[in-house]
Backbone as JSON Lines, residues from 0, in Angstrom:
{"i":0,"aa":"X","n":[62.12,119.86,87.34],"ca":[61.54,121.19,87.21],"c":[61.02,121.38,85.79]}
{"i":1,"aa":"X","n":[59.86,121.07,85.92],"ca":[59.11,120.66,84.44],"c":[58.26,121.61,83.72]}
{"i":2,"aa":"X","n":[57.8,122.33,84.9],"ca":[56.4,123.35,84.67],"c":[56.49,124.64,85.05]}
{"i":3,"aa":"X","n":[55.96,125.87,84.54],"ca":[55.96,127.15,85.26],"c":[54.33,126.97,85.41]}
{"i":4,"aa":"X","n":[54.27,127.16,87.36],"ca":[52.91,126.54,87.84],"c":[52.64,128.08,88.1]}
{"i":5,"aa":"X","n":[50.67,128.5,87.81],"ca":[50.17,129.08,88.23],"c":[49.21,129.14,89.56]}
{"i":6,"aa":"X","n":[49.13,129.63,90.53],"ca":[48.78,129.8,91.73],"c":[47.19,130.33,91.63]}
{"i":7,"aa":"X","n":[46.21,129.48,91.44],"ca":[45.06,130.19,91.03],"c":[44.34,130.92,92.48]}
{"i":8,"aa":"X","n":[43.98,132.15,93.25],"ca":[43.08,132.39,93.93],"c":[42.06,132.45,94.22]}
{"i":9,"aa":"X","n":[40.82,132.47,92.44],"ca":[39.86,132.54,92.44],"c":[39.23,133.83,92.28]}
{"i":10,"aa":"X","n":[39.2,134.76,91.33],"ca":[38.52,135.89,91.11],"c":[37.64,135.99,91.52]}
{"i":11,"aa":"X","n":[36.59,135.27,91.71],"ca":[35.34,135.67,92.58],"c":[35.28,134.83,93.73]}
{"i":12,"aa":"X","n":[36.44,134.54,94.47],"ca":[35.7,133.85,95.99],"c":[35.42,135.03,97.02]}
{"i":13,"aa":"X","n":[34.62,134.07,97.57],"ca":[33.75,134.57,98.73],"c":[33.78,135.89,99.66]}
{"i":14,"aa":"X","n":[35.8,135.42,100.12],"ca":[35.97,136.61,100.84],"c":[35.82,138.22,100.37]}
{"i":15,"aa":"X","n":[35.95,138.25,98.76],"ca":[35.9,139.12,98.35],"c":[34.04,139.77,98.25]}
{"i":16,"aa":"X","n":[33.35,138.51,97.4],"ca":[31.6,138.94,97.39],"c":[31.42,138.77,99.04]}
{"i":17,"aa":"X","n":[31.98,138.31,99.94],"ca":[31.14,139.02,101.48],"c":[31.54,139.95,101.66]}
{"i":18,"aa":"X","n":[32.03,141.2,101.39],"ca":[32.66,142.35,101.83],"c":[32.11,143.05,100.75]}
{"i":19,"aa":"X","n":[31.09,142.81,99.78],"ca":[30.56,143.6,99.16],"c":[31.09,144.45,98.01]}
{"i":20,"aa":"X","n":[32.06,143.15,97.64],"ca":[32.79,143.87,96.37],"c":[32.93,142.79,95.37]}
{"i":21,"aa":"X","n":[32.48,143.41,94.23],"ca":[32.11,142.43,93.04],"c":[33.06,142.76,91.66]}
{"i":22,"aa":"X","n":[33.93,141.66,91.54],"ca":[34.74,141.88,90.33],"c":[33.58,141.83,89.17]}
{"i":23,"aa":"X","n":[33.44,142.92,88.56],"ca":[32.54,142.75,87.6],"c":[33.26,141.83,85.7]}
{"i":24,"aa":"X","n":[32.37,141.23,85.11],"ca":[32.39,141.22,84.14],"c":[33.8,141.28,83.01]}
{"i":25,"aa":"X","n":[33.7,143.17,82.79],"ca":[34.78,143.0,82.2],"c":[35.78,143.14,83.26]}
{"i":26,"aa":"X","n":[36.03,143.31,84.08],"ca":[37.49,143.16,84.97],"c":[37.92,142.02,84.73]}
{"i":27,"aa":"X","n":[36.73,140.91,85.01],"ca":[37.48,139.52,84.71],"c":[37.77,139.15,83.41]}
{"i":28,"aa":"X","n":[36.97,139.5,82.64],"ca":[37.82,139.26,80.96],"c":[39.61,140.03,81.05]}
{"i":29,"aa":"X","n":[39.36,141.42,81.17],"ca":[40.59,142.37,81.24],"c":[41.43,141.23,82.14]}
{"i":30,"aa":"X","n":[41.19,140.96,83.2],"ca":[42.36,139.69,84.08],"c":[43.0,138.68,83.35]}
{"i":31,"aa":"X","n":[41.87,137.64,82.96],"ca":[41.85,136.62,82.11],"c":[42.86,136.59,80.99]}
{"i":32,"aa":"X","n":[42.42,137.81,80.31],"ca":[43.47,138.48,79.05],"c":[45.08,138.68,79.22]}
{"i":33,"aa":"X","n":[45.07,139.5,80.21],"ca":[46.29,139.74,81.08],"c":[47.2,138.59,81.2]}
{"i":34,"aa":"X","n":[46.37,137.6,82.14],"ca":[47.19,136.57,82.48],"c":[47.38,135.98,81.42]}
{"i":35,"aa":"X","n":[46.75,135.58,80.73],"ca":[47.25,134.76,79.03],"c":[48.06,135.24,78.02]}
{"i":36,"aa":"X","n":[48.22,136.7,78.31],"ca":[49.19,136.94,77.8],"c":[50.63,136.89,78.29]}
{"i":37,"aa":"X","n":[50.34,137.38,79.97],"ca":[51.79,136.77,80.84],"c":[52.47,135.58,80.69]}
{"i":38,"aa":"X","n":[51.33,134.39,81.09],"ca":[51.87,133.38,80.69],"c":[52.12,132.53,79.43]}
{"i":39,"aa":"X","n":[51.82,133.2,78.42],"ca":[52.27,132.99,77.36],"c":[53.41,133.34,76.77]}
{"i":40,"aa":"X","n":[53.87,134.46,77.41],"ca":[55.09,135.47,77.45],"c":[56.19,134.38,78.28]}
{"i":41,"aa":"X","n":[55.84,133.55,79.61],"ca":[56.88,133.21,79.99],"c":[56.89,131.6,79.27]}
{"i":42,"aa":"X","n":[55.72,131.27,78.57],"ca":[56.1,129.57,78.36],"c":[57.39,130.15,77.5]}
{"i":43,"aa":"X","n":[56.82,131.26,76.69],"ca":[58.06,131.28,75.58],"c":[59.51,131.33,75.48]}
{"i":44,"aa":"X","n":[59.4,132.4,76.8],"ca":[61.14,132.7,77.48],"c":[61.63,131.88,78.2]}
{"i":45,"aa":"X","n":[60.87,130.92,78.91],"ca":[61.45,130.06,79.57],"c":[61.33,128.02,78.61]}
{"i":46,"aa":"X","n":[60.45,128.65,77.56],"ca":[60.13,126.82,77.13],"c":[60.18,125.74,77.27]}
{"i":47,"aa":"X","n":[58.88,126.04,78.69],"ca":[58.49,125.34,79.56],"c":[56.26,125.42,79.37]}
{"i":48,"aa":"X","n":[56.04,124.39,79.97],"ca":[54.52,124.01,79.78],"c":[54.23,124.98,80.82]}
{"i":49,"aa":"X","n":[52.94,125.28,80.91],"ca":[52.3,126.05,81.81],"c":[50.98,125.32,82.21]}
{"i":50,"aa":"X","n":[51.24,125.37,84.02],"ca":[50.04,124.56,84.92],"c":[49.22,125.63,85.5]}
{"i":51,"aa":"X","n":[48.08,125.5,85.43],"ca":[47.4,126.27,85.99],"c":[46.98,125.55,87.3]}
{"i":52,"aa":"X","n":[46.86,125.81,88.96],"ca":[46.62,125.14,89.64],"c":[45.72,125.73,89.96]}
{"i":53,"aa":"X","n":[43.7,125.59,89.79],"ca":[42.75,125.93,90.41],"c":[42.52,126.1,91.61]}
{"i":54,"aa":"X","n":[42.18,127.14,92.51],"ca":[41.57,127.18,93.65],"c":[40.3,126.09,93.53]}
{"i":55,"aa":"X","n":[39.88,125.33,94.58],"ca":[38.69,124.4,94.48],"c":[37.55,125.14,94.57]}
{"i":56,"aa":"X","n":[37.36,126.41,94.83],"ca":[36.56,127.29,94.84],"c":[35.85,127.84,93.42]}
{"i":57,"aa":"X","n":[36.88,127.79,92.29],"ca":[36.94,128.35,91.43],"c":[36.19,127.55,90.52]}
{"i":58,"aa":"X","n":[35.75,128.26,89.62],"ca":[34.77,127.69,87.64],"c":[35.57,127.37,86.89]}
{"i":59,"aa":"X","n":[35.58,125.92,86.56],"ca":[36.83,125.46,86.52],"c":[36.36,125.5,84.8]}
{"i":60,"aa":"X","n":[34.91,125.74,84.26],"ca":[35.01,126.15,83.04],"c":[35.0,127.57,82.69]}
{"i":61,"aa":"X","n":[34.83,128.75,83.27],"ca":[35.08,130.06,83.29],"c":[36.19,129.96,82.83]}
{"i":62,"aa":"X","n":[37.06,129.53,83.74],"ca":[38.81,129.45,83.6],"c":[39.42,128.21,82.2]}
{"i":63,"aa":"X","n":[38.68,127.54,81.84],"ca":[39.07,127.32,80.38],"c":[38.43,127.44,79.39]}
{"i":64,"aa":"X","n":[37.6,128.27,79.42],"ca":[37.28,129.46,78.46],"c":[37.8,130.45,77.73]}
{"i":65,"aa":"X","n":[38.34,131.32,79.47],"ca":[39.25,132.06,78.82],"c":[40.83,131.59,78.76]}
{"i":66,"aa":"X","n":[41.17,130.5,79.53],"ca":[42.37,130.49,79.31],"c":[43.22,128.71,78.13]}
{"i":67,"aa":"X","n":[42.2,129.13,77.61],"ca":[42.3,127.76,76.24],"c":[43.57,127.09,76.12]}
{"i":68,"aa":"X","n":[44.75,128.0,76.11],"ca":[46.23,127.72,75.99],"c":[46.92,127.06,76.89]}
{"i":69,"aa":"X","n":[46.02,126.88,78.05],"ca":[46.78,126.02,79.27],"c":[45.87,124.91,79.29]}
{"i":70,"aa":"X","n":[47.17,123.82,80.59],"ca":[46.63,122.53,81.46],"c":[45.88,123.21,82.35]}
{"i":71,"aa":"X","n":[44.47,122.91,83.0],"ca":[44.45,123.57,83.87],"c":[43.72,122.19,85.19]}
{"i":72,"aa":"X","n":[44.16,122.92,85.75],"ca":[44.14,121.37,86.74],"c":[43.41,121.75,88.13]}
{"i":73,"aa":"X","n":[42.84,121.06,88.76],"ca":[42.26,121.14,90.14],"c":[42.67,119.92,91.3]}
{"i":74,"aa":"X","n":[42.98,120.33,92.39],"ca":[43.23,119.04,93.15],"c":[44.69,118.33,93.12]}
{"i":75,"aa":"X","n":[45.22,119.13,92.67],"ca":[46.96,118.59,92.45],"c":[47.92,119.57,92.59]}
{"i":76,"aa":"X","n":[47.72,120.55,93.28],"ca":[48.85,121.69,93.07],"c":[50.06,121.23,93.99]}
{"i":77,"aa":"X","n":[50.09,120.42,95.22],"ca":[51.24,120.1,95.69],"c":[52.54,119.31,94.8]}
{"i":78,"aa":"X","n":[51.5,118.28,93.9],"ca":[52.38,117.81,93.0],"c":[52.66,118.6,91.96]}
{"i":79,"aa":"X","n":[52.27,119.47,91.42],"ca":[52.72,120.7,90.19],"c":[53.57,121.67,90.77]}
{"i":80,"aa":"X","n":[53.4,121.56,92.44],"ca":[54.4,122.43,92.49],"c":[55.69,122.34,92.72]}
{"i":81,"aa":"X","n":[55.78,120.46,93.6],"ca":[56.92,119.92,93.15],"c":[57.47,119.81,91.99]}
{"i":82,"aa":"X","n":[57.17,119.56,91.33],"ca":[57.91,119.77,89.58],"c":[57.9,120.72,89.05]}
{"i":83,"aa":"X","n":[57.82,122.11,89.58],"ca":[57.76,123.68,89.25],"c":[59.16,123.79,88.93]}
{"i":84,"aa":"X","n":[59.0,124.49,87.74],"ca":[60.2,125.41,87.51],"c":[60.32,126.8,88.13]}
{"i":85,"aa":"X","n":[59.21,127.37,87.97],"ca":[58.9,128.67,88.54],"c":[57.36,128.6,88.61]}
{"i":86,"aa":"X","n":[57.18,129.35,90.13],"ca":[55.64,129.24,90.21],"c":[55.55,131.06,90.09]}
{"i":87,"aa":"X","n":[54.05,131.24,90.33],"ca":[53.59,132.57,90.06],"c":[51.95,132.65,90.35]}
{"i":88,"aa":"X","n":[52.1,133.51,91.71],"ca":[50.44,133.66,92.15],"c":[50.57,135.19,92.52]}
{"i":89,"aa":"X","n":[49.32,135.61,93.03],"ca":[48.55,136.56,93.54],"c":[48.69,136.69,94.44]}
{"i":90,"aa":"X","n":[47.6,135.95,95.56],"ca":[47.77,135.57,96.89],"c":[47.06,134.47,97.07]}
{"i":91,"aa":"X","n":[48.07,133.2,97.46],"ca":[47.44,132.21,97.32],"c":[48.29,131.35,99.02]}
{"i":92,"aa":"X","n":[47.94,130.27,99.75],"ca":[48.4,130.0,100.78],"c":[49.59,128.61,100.24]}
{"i":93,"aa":"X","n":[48.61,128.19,99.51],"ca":[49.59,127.13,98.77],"c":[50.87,127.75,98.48]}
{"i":94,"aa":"X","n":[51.61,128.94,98.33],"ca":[52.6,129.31,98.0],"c":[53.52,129.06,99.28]}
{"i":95,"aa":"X","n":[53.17,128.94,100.27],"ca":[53.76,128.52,101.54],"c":[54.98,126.84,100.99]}
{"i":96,"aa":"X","n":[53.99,126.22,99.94],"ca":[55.05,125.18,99.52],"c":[56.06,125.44,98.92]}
{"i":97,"aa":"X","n":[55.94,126.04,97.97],"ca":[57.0,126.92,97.26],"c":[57.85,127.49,97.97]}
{"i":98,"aa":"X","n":[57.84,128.15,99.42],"ca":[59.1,128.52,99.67],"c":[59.37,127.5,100.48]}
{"i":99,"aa":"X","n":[58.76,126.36,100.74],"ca":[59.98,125.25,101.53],"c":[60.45,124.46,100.62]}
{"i":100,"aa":"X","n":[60.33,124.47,98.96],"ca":[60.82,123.6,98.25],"c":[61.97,124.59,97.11]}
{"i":101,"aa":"X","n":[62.25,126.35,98.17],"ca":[63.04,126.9,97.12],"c":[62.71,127.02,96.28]}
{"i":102,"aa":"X","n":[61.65,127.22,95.59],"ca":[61.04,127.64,94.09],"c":[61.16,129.09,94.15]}
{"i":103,"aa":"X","n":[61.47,129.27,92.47],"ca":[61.5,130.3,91.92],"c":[59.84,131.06,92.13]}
{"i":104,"aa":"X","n":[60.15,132.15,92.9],"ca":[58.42,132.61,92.85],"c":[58.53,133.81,92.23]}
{"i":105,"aa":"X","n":[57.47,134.18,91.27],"ca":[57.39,136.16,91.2],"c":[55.97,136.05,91.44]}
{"i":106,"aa":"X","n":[55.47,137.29,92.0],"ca":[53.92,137.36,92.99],"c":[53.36,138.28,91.53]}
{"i":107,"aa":"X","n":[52.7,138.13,91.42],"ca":[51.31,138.88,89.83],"c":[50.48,140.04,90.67]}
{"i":108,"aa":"X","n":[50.52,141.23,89.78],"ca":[50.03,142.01,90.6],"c":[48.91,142.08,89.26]}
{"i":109,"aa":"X","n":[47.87,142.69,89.87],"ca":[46.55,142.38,88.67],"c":[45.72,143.51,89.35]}
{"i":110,"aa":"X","n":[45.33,144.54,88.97],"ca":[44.57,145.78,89.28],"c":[42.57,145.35,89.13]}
{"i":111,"aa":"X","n":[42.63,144.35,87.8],"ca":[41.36,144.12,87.79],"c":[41.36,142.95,88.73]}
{"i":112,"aa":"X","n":[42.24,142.75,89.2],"ca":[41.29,141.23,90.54],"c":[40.59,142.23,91.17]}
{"i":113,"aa":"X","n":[40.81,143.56,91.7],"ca":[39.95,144.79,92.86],"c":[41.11,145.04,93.89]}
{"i":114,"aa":"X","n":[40.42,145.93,94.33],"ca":[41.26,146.45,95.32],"c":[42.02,145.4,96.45]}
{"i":115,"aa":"X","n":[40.55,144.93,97.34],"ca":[41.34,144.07,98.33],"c":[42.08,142.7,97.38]}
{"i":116,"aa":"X","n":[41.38,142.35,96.91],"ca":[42.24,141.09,96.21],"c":[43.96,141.94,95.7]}
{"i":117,"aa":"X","n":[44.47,142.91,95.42],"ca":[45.66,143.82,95.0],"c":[46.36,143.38,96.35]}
{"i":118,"aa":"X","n":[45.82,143.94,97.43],"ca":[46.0,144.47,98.65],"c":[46.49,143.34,99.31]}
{"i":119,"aa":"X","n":[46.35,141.92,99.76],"ca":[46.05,141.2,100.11],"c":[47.26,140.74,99.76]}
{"i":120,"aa":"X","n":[48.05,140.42,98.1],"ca":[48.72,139.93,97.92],"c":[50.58,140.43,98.42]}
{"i":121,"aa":"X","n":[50.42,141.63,99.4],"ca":[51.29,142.14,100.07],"c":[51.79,141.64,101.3]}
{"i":122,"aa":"X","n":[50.51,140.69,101.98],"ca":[51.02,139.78,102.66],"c":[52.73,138.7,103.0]}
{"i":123,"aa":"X","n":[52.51,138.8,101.53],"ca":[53.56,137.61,101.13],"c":[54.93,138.43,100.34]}
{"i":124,"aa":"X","n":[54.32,139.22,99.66],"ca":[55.27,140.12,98.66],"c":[55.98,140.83,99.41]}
{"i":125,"aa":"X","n":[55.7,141.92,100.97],"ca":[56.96,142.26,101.22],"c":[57.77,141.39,102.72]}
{"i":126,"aa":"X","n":[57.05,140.32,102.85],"ca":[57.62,139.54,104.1],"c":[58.95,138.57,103.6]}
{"i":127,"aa":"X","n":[58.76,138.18,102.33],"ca":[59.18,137.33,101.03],"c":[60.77,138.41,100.27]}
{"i":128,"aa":"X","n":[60.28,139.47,100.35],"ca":[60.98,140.38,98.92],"c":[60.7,139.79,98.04]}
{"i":129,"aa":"X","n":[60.08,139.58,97.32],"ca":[59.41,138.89,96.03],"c":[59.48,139.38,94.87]}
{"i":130,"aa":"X","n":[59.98,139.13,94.03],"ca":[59.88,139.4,92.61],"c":[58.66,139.76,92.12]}
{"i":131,"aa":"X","n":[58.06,141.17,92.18],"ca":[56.78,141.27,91.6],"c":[56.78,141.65,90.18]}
{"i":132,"aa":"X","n":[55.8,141.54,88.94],"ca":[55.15,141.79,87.97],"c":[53.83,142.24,87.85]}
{"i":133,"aa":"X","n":[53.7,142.76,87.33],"ca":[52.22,143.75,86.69],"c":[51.75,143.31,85.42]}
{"i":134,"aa":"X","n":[50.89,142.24,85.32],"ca":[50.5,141.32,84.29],"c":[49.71,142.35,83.51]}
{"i":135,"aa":"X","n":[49.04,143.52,83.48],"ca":[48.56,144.62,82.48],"c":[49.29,145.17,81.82]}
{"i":136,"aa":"X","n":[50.44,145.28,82.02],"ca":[51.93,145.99,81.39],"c":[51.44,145.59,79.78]}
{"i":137,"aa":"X","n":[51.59,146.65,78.89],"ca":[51.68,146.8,77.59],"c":[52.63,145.54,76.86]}
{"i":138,"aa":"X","n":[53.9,145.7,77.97],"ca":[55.14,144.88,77.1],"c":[55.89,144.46,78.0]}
{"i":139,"aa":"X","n":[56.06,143.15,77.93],"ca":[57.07,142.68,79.0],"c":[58.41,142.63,78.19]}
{"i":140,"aa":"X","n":[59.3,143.22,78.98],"ca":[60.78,143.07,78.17],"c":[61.4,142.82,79.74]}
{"i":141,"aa":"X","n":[61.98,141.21,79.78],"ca":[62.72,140.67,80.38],"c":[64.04,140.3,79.86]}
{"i":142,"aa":"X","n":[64.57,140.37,80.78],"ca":[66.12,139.66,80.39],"c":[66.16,138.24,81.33]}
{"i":143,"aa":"X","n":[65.78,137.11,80.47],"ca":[65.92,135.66,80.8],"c":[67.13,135.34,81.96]}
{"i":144,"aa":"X","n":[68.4,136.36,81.47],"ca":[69.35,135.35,82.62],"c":[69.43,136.78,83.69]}
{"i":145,"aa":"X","n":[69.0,137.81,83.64],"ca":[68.62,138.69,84.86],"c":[67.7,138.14,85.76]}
{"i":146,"aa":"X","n":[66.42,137.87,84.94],"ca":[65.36,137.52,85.48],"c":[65.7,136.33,86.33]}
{"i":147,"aa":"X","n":[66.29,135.16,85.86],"ca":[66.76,134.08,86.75],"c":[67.95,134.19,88.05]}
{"i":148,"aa":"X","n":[68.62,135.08,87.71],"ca":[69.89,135.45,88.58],"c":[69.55,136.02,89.89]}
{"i":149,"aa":"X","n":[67.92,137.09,89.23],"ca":[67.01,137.6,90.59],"c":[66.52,136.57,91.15]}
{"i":150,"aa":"X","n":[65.76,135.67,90.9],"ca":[64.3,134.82,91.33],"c":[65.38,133.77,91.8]}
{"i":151,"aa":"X","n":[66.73,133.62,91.87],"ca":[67.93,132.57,92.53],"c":[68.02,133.19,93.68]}
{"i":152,"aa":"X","n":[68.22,134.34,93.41],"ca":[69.02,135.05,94.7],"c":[67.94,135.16,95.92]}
{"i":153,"aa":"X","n":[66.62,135.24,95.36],"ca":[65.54,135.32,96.12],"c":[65.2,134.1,97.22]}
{"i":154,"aa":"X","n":[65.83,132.76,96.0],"ca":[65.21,131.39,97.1],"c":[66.27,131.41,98.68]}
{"i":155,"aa":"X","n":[67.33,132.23,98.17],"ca":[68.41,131.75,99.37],"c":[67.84,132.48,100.21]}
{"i":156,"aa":"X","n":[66.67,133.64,100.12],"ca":[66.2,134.36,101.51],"c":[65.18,133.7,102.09]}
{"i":157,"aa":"X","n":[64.41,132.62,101.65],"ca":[63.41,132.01,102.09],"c":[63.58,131.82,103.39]}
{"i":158,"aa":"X","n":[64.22,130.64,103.66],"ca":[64.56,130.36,104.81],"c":[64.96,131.37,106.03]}
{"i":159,"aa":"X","n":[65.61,132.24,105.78],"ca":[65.53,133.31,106.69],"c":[64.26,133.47,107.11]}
{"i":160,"aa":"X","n":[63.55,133.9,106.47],"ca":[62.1,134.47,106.97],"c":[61.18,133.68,107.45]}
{"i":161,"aa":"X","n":[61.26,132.44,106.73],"ca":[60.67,131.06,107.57],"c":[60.83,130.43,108.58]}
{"i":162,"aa":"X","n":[62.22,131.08,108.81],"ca":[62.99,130.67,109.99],"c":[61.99,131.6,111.79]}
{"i":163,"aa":"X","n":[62.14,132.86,110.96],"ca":[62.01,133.78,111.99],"c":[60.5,133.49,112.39]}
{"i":164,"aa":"X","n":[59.41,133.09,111.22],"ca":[58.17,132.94,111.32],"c":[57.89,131.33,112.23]}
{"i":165,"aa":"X","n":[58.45,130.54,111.72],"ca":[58.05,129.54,111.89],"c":[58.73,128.78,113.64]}
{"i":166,"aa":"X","n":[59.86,129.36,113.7],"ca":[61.0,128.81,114.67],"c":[61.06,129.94,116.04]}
{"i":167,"aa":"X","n":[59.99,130.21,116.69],"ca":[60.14,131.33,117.47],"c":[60.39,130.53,118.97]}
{"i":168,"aa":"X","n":[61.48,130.9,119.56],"ca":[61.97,130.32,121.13],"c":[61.65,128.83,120.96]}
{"i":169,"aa":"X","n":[62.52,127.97,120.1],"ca":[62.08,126.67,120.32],"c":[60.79,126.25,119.69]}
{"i":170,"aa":"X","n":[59.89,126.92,119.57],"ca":[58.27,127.21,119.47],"c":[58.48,126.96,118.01]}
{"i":171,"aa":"X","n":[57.46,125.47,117.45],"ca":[57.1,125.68,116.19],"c":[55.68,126.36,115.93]}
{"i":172,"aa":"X","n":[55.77,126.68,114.89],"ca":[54.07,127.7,114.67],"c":[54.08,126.52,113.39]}
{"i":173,"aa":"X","n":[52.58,126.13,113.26],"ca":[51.91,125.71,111.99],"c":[52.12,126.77,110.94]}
{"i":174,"aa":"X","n":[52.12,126.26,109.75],"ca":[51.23,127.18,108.73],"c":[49.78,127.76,108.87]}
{"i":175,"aa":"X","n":[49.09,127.15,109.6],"ca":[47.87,127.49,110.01],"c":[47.64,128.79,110.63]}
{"i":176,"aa":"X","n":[47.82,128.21,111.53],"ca":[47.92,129.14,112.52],"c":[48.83,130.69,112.31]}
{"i":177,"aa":"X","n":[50.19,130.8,111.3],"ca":[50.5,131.93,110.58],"c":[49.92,132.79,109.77]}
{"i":178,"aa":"X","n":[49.14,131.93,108.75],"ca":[48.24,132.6,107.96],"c":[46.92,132.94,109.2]}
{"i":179,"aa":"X","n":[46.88,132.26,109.4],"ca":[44.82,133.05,110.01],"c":[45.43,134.34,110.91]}
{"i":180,"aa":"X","n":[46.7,134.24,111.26],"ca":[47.35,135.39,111.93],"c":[47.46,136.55,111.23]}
{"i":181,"aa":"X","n":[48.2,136.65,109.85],"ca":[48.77,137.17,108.73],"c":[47.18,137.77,108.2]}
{"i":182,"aa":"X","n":[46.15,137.09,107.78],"ca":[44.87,137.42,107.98],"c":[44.23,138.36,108.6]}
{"i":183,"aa":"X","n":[44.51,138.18,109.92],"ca":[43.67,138.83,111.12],"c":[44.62,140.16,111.47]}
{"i":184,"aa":"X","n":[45.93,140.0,111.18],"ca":[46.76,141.67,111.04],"c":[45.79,142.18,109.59]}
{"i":185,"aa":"X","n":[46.0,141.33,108.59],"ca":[45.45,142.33,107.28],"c":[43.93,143.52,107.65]}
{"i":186,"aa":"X","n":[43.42,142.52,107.94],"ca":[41.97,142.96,108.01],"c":[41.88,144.16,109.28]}
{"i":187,"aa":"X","n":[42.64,144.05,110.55],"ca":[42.76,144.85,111.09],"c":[43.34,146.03,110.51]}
{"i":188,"aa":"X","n":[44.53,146.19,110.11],"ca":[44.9,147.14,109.3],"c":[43.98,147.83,108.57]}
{"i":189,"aa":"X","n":[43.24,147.05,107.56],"ca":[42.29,147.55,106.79],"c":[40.87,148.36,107.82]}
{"i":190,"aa":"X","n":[40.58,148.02,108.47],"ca":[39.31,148.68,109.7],"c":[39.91,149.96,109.89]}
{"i":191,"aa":"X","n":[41.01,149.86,110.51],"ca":[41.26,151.47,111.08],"c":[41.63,152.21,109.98]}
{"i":192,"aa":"X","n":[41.82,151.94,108.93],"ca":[41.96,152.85,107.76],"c":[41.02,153.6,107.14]}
């Protein structure tokens, strides 16, 4: 457990510009900022390296531009996330590994990703109970062995919920097939609203 891995989503993918909503400009600096300061906050408390794991979607020089202080990597997040100390995304599907390998997760809540990108990451955050953070916060004041004592207590619920998702009457369900499900509730939800 080598790395505190980041879960990249991609600030500007698709699903978000087809629905006609455009993270502008400075939102993504204001994000960018945010997160570099989060994770700079935890290499320190935890002194540990920080992985950034790119969506393949994503500008993979946008993202080391602004985020100079990290590895940032594309095409390897299964292996970064095996050697995770603690991971930390948005809403990302790859996090599905993380809870079969018991990793420490806290979910990033980020106001400038936009609305649905906010929204989206609830998927996982209350099916999970997840340790959330608000990477805009002025000041993070953690307590290192609170903070760990939570994000422990958290891995032993994984399996419960994976259980119930994945193990229905004998019946295995893919990951696949959960998410495009988990998906297709979101978006419904969102219509009749």
């Amino acid at each position: 457990e080598k790395y505190i891995v980041y879960l990249d989503q991609n600030i500007n993918h698709k699903d978000t510009s087809s629905r006609g909503i455009k993270i502008n400009e400075q939102q993504q600096l204001k994000f960018f900022e945010s997160l570099s300061k989060y994770l700079s906050y935890l290499k320190k408390l935890f002194n540990k390296d920080v992985i950034i794991c790119l969506h393949p979607s994503s500008d993979y020089k946008k993202y080391k531009e602004n985020l100079k202080n990290f590895k940032i990597i594309k095409y390897q997040t299964e292996k970064y996330i095996n050697d995770a100390y603690l991971v930390l995304f948005h809403s990302s599907s790859s996090v599905m590994q993380a809870f079969f390998k018991k990793k420490r997760i806290i979910n990033l809540k980020s106001l400038s990703m936009g609305k649905l990108n906010d929204a989206r990451r609830f998927l996982y955050l209350n099916k999970f109970n997840l340790l959330q953070k608000d990477i805009e916060e002025k000041k993070y004041e953690m307590n290192k062995g609170k903070l760990l004592k939570s994000l422990n207590k958290n891995t032993r619920n994984y399996f419960k919920e994976l259980k119930k998702k994945f193990f229905i009457e004998n019946r295995y369900n893919t990951v696949e097939s959960l998410i495009i499900e988990d998906i297709d509730n979101f978006f419904n939800l969102n219509t009749r609203s």
